[in-house]
N, C-alpha and C positions, 0 to 999 in steps of 0.2 A: 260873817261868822264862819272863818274857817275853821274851827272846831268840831264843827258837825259833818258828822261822816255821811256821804249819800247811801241812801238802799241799796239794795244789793242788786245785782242785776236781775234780770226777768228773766222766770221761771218759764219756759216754752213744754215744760214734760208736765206728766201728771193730769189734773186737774185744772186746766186753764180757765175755764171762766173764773176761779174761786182765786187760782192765785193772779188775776189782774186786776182784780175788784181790790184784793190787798194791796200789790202792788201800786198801785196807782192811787190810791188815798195815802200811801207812807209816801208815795214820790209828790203830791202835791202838799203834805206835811211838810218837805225837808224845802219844798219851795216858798213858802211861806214863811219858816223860820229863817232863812238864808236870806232871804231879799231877792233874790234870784225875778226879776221880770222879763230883763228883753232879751233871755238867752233862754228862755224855756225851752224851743224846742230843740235845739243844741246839746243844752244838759241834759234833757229829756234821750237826747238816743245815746246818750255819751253813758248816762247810768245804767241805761237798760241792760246796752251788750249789743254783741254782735251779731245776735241772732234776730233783734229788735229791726237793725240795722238794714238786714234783709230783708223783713218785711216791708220798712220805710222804703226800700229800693224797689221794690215789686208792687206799691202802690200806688195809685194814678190820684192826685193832688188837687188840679186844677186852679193853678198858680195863688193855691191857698197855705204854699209848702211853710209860711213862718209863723202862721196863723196856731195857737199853741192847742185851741179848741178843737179844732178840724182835725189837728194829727189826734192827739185825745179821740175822740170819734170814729177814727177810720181803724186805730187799735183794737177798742172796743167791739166795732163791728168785727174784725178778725178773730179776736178772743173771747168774743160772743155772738157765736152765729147764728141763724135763726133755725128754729127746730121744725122738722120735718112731722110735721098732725100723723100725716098717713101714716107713714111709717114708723110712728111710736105706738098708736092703735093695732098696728099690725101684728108688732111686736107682743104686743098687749095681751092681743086674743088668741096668740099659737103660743102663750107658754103653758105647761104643762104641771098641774100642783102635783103629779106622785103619790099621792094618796086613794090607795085601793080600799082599804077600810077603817077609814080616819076612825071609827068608834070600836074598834075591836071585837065586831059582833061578829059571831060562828056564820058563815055561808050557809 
């Protein structure tokens, strides 16, 4: 089906968990409709971009490199990293509401 245009490449600004969770459900739509199997992870960095491409280079594999799940996975953990408990409670507890007399009553 060459008809079908691939996705567009991947978004690395903004809001990354949000846009890989997109991305990555339209990249395994356009893989399904296409027929595309033993070149997944090929197309897979070929659509991303070259900023995908870097990350694929600066990640350690463990000669799982053609493996289409594991690259899948090792993105994922990239563009969704895990959250720091402490330091969101910390954040949590030093913010400041600004409200000297939320009710308007006279001192």
């Amino acid at each position: 089906m060459e008809q079908l245009k691939p996705p567009n490449s991947f978004c690395f600004k903004r809001n990354l968990v949000e846009n890989w969770q997109t991305w990555i459900q339209t990249f395994d739509l356009y893989l399904i409709a296409t027929g595309i199997d033993k070149v997944k992870c090929a197309t897979f960095l070929h659509v991303a971009g070259d900023d995908a491409i870097k990350v694929f280079d600066n990640t350690d594999f463990d000669d799982d490199v053609d493996d289409f799940e594991v690259l899948k996975e090792k993105f994922r953990e990239y563009c969704e990293p895990r959250k720091n408990i402490t330091y969101l409670r910390h954040m949590f507890f030093r913010r400041a509401q600004g409200l000297k007399n939320p009710l308007n009553l006279d001192d």
